[in-house]
C-alpha positions as a Markdown table, in Angstrom:
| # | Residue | x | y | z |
|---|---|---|---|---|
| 1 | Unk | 108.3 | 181.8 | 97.5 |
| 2 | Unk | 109.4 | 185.0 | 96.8 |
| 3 | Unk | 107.2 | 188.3 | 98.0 |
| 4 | Unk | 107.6 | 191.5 | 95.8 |
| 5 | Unk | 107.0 | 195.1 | 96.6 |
| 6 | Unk | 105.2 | 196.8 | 94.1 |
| 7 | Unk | 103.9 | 200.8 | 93.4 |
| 8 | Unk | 100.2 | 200.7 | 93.3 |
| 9 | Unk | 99.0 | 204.5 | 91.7 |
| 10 | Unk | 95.3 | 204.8 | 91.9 |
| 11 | Unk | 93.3 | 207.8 | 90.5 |
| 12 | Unk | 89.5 | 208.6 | 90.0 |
| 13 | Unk | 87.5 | 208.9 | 86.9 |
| 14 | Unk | 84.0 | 209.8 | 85.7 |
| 15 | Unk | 82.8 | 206.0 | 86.1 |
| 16 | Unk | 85.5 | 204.5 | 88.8 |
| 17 | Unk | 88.9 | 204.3 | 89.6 |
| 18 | Unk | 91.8 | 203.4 | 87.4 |
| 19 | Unk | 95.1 | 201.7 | 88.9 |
| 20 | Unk | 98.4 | 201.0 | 87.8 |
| 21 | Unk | 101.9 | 199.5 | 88.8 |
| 22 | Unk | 104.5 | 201.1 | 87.1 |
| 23 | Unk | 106.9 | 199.1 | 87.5 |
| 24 | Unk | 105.3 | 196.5 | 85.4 |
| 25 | Unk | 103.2 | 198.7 | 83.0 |
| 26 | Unk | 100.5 | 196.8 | 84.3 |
| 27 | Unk | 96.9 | 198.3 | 85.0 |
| 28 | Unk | 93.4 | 197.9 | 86.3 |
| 29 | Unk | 90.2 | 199.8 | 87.0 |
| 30 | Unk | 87.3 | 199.0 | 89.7 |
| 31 | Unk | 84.1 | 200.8 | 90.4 |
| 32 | Unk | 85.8 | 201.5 | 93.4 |
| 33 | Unk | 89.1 | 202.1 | 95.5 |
| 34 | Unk | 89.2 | 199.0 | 96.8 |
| 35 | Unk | 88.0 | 197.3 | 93.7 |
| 36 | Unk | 90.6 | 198.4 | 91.7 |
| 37 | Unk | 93.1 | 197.7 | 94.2 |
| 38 | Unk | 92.1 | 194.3 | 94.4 |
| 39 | Unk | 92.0 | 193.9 | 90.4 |
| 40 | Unk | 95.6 | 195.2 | 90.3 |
| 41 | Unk | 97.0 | 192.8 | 92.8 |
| 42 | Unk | 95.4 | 190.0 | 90.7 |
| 43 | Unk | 96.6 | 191.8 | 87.7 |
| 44 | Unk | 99.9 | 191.6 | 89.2 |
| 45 | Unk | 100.2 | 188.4 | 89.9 |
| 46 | Unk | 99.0 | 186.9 | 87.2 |
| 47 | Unk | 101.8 | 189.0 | 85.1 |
| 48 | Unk | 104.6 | 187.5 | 87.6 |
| 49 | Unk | 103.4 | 184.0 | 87.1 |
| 50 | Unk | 103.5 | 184.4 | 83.2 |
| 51 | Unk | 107.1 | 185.9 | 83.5 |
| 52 | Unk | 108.5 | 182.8 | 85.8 |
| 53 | Unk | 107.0 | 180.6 | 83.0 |
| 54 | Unk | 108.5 | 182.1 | 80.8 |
| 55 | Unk | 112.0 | 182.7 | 82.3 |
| 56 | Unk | 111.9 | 186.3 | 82.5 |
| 57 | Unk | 110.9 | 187.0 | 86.3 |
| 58 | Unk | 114.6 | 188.1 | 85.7 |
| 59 | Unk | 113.6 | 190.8 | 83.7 |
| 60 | Unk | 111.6 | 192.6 | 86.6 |
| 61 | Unk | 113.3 | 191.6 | 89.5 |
| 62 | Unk | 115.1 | 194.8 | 89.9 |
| 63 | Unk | 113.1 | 197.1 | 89.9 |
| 64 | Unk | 110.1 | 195.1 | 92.4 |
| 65 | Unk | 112.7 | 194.3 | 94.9 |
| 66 | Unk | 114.6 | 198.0 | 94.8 |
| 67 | Unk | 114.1 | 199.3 | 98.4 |
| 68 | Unk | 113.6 | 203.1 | 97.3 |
| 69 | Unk | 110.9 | 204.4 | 95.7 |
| 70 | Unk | 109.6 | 207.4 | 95.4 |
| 71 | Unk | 106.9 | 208.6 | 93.6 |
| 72 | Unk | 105.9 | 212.3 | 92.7 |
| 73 | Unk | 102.9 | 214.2 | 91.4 |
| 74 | Unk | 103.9 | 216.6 | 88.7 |
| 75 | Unk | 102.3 | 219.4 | 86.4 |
| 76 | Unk | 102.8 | 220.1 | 82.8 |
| 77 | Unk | 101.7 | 223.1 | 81.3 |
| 78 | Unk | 100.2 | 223.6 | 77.9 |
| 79 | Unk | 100.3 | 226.2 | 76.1 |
């Protein structure tokens, strides 16, 4: 069994919480913090067991077993 480390970005919204790892483009929402939380993980997981079915855990590998991250919050201005 393999274990993979994995970004979990979680923001709020008018009716819950919306989460997201980026590494996989994969996403979720919960009516709460936790919720969502939970929903990713299962989100997650359920995309990695699709990919080693169909031979392309490969594919993502990299970047879920990189040992730096960073993430950042950013603005953009417009005009």
């Amino acid at each position: 069994m393999k274990v993979f480390g994995y970004t979990a970005v979680v923001w709020k919204e008018v009716e819950g919480y919306v989460s997201k790892c980026p590494e996989l483009g994969v996403a979720s929402c919960g009516d709460t913090f936790d919720e969502a939380v939970h929903n990713l993980r299962e989100a997650v997981e359920l995309y990695l067991e699709n990919a080693k079915e169909l031979d392309m855990i490969e594919d993502v590998e990299e970047s879920l077993s990189a040992k730096e991250k960073y993430t950042a919050h950013l603005e953009a201005v417009m005009p």
